[in-house]
N, C-alpha and C positions, 0 to 999 in steps of 0.2 A: 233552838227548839225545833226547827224547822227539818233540821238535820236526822233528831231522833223521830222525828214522825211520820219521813220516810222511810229510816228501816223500821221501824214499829208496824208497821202499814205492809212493809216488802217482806216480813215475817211472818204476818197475820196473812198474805196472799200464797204463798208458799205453804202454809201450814194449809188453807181451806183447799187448798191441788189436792193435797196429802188426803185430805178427809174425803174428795169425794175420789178419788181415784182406789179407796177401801172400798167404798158404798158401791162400787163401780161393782165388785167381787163379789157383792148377796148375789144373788140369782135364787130365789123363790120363788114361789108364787104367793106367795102370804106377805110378800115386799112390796104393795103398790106403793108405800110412803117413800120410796126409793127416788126416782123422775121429779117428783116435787120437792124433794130436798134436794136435788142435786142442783136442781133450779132456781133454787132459791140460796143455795151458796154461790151460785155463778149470777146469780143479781147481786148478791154481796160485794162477791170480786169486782164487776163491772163500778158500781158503786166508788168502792175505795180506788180504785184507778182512774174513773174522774174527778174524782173528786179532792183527792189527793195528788196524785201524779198529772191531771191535764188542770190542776187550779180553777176547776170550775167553781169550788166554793167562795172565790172573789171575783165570781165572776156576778152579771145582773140576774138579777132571780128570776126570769123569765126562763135565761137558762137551765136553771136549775131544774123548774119546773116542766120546762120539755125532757130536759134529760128523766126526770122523775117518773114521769108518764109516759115515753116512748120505752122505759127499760120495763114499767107493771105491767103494759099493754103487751110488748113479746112474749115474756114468760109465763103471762097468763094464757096468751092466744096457742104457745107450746104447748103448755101444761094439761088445754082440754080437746088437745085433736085427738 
């Protein structure tokens, strides 16, 4: 199981490249939704690669929970300068 939920994981990381590297090509001015979703896929990605790929999720929940809060804390601290 472990096996398919790595690529399952390395699919879904690969596919969300793809999606914000499109989002990358609006160029509007009626796209502020743009920065924040791109931000909130690359907290996705960050996500699934600790938590899958560095086994944080067996790791002590203390972990989990700094990881949890130092990744809402950047993107948000990004998302409103």
């Amino acid at each position: 199981m472990k096996k398919y939920l790595n690529e399952i994981t390395w699919v879904l990381l690969v596919s969300l490249i793809f999606v914000s590297y499109t989002l990358t090509d609006i160029n509007n001015e009626s796209t502020r939704w743009v920065l924040p979703l791109i931000l909130v896929l690359s907290m996705m990605k960050f996500i699934g690669v600790s938590f899958v790929f560095m086994e944080i999720k067996n790791a002590n929940i203390a972990w989990k929970i700094i990881l949890s809060v130092f990744i809402t804390a950047f993107v948000s601290i990004i998302a409103f300068i």
